[in-house]
MIDOSE-1310 file (N, C-alpha, C; in nm, 2 decimals, decimal comma, always signed):
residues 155
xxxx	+0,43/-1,09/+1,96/+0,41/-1,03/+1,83/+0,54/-0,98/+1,78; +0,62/-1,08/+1,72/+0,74/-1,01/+1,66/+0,74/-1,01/+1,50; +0,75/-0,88/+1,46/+0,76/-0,91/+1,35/+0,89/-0,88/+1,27; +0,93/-0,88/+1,12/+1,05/-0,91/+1,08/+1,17/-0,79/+1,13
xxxx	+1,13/-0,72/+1,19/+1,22/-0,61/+1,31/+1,24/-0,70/+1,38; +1,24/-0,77/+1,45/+1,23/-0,84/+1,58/+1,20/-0,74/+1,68; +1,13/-0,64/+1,70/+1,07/-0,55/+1,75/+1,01/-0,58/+1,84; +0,99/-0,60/+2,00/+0,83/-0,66/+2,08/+0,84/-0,53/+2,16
xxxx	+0,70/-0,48/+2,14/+0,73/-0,32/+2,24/+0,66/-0,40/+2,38; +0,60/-0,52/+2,40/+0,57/-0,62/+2,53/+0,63/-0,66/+2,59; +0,78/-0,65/+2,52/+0,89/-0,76/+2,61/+0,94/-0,66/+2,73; +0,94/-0,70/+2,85/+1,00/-0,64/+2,97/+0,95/-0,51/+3,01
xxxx	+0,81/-0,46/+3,00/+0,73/-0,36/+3,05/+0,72/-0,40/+3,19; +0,66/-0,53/+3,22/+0,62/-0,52/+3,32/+0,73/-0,50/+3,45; +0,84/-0,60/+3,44/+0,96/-0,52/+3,52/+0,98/-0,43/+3,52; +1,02/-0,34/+3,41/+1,09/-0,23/+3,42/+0,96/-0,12/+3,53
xxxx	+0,89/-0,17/+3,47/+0,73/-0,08/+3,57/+0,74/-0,08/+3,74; +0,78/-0,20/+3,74/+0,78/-0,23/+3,86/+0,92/-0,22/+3,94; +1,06/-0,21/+3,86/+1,20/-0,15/+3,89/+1,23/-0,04/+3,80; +1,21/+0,06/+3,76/+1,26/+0,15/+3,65/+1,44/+0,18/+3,70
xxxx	+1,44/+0,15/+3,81/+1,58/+0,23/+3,80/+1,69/+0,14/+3,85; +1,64/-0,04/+3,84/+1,71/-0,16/+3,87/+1,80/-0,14/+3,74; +1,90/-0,10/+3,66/+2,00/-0,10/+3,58/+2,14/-0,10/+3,63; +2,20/-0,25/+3,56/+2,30/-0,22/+3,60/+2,38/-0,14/+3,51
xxxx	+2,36/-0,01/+3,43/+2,45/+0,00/+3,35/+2,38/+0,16/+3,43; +2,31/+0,15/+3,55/+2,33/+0,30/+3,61/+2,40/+0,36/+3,69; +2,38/+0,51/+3,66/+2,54/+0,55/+3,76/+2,51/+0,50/+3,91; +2,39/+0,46/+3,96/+2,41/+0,45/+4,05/+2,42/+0,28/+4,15
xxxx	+2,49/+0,23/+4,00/+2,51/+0,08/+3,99/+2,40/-0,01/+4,05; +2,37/-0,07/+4,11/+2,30/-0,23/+4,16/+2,25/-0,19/+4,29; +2,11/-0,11/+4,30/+2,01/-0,03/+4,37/+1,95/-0,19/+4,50; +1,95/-0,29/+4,49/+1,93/-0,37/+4,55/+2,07/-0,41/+4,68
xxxx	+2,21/-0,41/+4,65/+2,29/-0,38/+4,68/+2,27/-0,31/+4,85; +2,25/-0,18/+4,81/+2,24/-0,04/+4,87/+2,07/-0,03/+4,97; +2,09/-0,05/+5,11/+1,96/-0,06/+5,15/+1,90/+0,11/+5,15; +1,97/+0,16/+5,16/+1,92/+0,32/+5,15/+1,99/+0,43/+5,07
xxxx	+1,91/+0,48/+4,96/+1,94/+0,56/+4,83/+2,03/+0,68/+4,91; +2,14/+0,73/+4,87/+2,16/+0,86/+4,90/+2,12/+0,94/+4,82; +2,18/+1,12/+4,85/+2,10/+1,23/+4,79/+2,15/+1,24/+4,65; +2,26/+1,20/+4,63/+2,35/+1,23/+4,44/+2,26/+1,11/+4,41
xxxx	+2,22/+0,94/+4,45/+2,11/+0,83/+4,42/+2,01/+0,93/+4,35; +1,97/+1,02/+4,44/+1,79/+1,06/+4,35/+1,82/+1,20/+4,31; +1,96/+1,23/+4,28/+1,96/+1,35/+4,22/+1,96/+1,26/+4,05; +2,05/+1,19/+4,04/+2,06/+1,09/+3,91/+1,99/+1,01/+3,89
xxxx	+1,90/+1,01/+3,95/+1,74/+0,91/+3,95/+1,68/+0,98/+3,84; +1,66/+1,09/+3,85/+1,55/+1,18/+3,77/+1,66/+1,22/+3,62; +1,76/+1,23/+3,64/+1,80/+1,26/+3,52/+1,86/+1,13/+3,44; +1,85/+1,03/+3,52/+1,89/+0,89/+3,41/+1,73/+0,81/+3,38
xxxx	+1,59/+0,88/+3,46/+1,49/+0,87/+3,31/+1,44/+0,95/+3,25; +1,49/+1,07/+3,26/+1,49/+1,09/+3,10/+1,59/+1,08/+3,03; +1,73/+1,02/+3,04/+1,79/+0,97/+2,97/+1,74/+0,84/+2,91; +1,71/+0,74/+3,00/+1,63/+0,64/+2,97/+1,50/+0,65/+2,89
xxxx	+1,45/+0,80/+2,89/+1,34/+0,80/+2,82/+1,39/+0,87/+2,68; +1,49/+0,95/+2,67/+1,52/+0,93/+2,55/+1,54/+0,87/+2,47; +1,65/+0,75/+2,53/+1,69/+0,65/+2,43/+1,58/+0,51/+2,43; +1,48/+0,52/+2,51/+1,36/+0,46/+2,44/+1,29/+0,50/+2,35
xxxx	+1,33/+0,63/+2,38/+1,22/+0,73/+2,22/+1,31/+0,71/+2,11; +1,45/+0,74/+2,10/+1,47/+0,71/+1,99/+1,47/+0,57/+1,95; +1,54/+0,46/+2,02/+1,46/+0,34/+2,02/+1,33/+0,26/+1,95; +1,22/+0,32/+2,02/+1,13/+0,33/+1,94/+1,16/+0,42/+1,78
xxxx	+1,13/+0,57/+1,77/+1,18/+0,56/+1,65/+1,21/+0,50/+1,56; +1,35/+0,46/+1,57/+1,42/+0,37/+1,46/+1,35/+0,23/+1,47; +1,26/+0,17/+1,55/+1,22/+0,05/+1,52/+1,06/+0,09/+1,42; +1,01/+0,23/+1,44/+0,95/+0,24/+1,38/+0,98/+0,30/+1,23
xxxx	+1,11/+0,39/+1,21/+1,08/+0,38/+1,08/+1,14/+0,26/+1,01; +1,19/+0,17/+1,06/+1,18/-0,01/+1,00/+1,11/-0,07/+0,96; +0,98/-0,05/+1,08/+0,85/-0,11/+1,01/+0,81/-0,05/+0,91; +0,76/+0,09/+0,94/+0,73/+0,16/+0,78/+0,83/+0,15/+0,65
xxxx	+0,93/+0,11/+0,68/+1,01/+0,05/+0,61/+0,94/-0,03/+0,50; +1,00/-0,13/+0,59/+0,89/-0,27/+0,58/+0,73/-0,26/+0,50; +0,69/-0,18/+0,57/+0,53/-0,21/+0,54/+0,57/-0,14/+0,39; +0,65/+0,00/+0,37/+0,61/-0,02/+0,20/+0,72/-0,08/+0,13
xxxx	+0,78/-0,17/+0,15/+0,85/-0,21/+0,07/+0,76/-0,35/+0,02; +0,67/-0,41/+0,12/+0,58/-0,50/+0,11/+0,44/-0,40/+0,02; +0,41/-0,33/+0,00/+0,33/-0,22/-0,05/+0,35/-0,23/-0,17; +0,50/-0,20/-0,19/+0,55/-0,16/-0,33/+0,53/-0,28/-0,43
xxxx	+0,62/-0,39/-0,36/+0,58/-0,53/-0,44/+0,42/-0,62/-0,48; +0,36/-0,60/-0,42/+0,21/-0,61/-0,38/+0,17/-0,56/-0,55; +0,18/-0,39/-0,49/+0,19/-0,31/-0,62/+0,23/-0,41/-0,79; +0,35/-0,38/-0,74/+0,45/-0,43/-0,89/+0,37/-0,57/-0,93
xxxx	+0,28/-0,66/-0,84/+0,26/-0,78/-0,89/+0,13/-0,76/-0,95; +0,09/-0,65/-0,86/-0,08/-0,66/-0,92/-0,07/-0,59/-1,05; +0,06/-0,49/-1,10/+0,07/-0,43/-1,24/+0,11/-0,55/-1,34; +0,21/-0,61/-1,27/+0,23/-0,73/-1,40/+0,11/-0,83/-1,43
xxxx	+0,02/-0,84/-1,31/-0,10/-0,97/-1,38/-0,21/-0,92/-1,43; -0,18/-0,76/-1,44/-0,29/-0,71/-1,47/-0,26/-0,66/-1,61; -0,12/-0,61/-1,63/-0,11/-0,67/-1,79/-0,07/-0,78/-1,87; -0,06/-0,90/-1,80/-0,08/-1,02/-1,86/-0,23/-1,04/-1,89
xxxx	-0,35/-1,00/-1,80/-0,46/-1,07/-1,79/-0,53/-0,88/-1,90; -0,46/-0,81/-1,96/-0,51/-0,73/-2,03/-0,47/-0,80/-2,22; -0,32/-0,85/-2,20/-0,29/-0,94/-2,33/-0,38/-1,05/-2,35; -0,42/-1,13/-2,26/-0,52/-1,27/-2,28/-0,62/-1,21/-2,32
xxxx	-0,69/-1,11/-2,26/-0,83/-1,01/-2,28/-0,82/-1,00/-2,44; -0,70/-0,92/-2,46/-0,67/-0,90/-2,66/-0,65/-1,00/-2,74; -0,63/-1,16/-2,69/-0,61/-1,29/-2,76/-0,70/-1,33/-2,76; -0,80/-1,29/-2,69/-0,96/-1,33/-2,66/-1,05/-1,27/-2,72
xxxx	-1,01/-1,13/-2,74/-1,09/-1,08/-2,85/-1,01/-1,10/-2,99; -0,94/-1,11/-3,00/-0,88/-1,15/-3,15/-0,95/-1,26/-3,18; -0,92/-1,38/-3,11/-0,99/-1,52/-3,14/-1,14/-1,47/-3,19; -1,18/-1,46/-3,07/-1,33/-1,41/-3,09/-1,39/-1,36/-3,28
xxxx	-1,27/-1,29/-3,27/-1,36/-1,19/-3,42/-1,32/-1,30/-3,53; -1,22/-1,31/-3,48/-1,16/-1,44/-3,58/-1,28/-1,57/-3,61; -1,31/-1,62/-3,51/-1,48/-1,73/-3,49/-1,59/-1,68/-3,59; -1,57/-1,55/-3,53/-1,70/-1,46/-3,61/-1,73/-1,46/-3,74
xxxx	-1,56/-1,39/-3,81/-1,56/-1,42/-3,96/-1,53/-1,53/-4,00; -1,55/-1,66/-3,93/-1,56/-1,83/-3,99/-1,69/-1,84/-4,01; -1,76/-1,80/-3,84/-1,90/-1,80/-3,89/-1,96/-1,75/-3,98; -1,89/-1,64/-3,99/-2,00/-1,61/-4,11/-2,01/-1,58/-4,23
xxxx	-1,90/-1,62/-4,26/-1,84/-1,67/-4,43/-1,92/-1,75/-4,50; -1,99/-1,88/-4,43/-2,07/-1,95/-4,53/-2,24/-1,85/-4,57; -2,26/-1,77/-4,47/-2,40/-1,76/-4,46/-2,39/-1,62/-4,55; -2,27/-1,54/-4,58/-2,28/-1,38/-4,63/-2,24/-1,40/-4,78
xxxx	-2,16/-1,55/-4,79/-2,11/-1,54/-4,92/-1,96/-1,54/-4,93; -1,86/-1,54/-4,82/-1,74/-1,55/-4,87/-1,68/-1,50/-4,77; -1,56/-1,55/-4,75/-1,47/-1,47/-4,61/-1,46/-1,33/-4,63; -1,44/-1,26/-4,78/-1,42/-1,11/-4,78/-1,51/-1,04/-4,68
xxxx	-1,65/-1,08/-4,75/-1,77/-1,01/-4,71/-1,80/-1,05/-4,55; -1,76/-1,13/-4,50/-1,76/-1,17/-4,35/-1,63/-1,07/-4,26; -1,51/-1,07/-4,32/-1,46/-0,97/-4,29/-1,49/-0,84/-4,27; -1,53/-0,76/-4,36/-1,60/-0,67/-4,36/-1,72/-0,66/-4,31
xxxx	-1,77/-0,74/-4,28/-1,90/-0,76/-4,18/-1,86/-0,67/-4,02; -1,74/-0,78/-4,00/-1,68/-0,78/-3,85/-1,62/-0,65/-3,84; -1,56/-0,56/-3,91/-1,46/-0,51/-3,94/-1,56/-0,37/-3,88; -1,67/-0,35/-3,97/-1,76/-0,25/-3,98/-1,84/-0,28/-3,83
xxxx	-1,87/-0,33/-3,78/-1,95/-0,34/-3,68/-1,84/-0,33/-3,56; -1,74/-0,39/-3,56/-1,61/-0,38/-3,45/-1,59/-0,19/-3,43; -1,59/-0,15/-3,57/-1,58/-0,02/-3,59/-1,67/+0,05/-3,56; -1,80/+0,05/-3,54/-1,91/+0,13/-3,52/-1,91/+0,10/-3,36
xxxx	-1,89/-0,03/-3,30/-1,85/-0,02/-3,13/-1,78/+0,08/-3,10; -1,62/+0,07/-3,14/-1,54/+0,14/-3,09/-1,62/+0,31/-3,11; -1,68/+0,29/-3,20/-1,74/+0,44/-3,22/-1,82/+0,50/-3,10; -1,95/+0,44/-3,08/-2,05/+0,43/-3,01/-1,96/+0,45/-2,84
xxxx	-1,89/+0,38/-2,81/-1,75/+0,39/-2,67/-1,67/+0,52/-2,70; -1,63/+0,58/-2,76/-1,57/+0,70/-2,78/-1,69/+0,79/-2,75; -1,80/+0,80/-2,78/-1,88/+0,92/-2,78/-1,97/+0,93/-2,66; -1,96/+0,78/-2,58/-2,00/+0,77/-2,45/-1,84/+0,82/-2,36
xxxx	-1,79/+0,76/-2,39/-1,65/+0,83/-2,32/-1,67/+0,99/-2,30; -1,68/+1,07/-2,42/-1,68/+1,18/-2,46/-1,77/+1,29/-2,38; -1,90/+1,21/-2,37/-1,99/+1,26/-2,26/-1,97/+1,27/-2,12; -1,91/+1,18/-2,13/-1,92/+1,16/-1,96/-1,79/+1,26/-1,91
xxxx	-1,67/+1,27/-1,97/-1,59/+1,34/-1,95/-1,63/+1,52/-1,99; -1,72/+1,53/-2,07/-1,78/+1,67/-2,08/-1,83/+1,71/-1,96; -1,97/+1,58/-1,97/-1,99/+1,64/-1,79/-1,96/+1,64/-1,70; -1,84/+1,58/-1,67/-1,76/+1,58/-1,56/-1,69/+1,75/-1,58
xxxx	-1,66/+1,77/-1,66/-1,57/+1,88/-1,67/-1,69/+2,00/-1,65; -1,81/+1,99/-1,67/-1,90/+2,10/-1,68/-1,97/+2,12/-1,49; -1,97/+1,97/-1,46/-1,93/+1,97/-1,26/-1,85/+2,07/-1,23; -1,74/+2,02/-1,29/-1,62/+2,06/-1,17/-1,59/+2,17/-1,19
xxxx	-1,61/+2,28/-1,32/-1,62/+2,38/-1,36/-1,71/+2,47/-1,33; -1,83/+2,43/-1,31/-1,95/+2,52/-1,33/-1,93/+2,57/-1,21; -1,96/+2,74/-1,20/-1,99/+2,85/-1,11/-2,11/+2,82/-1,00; -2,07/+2,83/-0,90/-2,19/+2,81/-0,80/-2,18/+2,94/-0,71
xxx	-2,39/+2,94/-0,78/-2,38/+3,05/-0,70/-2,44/+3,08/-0,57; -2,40/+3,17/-0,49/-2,46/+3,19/-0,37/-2,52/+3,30/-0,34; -2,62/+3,26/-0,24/-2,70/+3,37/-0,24/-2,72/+3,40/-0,12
């Protein structure tokens, strides 16, 4: 499982499990070498892991805040795309109802008597929607505000 860190927190657990203190970059150089540890060996045993466990912690760390990195910079763009097709696909929504009313007053020019009065047909009833949507709006946000406001009492 590598991802664009090249990060594998799986690579090389199981040796190091099984040798933790086989390093050669430790003070007490190449442990295979040496058939029997001396006493400075396991005095620096214990303090080169937790030096080893520091610099795995930070280690870790910095590979994790990479990935979090990562994860919102992937987040962000995600974002930014679903904002841009979402106002493209709100412009088509407005070309679609433009057309629309536009159809409407063709339609219905021959049957009212003339484009004026089909205009105004569309015009007045487009308007009475928007109306009818504002005062449903209006409610719902009252009562929302009369929720989240109102006193509760206890008894």
């Amino acid at each position: 499982m590598t991802d664009k860190t090249g990060w594998q927190p799986e690579q090389g657990l199981e040796q190091e499990a099984e040798r933790p203190f086989d390093r050669e970059d430790s003070p007490g150089g190449d442990r295979a070498a040496s058939s029997s540890p001396s006493a400075s060996e396991e005095d620096l045993s214990t303090i080169e892991v937790v030096r080893l466990l520091i610099a795995e912690g930070r280690d870790y760390a910095a590979h994790e805040v990479q990935r979090q990195k990562l994860r919102a910079a992937i987040m962000g763009k995600a974002a930014r795309d679903a904002a841009i097709l979402g106002v493209v696909a709100l412009f088509l929504l407005m070309g679609a109802l433009i057309a629309g009313l536009v159809g409407l007053v063709l339609a219905l020019a021959p049957l009212v008597g003339g484009a004026l009065a089909a205009t105004g047909i569309v015009v007045g009833s487009t308007l009475l929607l928007i109306l009818i949507l504002l005062l449903i709006a209006r409610a719902r946000v009252k009562r929302a505000l009369r929720q989240s406001f109102r006193r509760e009492t206890t008894e």
